[in-house]
C-alpha positions in Angstrom: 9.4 -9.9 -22.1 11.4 -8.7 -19.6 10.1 -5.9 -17.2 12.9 -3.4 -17.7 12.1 -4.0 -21.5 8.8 -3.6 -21.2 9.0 -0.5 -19.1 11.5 0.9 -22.0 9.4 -0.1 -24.8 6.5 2.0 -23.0 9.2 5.0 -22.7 10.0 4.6 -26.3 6.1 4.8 -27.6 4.7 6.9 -25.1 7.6 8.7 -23.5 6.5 12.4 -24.8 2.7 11.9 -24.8 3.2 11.0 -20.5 5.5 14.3 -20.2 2.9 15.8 -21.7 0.0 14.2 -19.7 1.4 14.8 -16.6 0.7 12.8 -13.0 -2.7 13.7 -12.5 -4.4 12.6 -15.6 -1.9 9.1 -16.1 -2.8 7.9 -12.3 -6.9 9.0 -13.8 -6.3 6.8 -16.8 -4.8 3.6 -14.8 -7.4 4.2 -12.6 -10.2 3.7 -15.5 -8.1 0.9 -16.6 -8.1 -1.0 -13.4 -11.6 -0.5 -13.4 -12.2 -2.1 -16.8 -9.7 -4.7 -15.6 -12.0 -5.2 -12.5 -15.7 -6.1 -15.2 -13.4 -7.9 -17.2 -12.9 -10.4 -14.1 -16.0 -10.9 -13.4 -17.4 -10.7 -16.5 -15.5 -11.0 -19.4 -13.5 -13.8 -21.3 -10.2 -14.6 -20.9 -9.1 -12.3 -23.6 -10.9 -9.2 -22.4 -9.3 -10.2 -19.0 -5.7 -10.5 -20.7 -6.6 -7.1 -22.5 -7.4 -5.4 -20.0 -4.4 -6.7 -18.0 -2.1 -5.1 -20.6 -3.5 -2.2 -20.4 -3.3 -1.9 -16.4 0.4 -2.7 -16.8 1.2 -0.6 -19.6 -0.4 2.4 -17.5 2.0 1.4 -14.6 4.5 1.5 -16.8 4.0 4.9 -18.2 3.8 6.4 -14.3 6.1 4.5 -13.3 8.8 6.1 -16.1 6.9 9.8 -15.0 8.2 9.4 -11.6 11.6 7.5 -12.5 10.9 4.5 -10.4 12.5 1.3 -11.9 9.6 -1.3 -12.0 12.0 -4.3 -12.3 13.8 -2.9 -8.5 10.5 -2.4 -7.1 9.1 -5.9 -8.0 12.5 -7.2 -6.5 11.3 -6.9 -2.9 9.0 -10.1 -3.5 12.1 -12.0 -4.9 12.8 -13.6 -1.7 9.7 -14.2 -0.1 7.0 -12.1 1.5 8.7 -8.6 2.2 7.1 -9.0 5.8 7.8 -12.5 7.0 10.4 -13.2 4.0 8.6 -17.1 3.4 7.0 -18.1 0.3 4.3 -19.5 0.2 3.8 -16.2 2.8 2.4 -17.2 6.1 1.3 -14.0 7.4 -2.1 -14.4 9.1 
């Protein structure tokens, strides 16, 4: 799936509950999520692990359309190398 579709999708199933949510409680809940996202790592299987890393991105997602940032531009800055010494593999020390 595409990001931009995935970012719509999340609009489209969760568009009014994040109005309604507001800033402060969505950044609370991907917070939460990123911790469950951290045990997962080091503890659970690789299905709690790809769980939990749907979650964190559906979260994202969900600020992300709050705040009317465009995930798809903002993961373009990687797209031709590090966005500091513009090389990939990146050679920054």
């Amino acid at each position: 799936m595409e990001i931009s579709a995935f970012q719509q999708l999340m609009r489209d199933q969760y568009g009014e509950a994040d109005k309604t949510r507001g800033l402060s409680a969505t950044i609370a809940w991907l917070t939460e999520e990123l911790g469950e996202l951290s045990q997962a790592v080091r503890k659970g299987t690789t299905e709690e692990q790809t769980h939990e890393m749907g979650d964190v991105l559906a979260w994202l997602a969900s600020l992300a359309n709050q705040m009317d940032v465009d995930l798809e531009e903002a993961a373009a800055r990687f797209a031709n190398g590090c966005p500091k010494c513009s090389q990939t593999p990146c050679v920054c020390s």
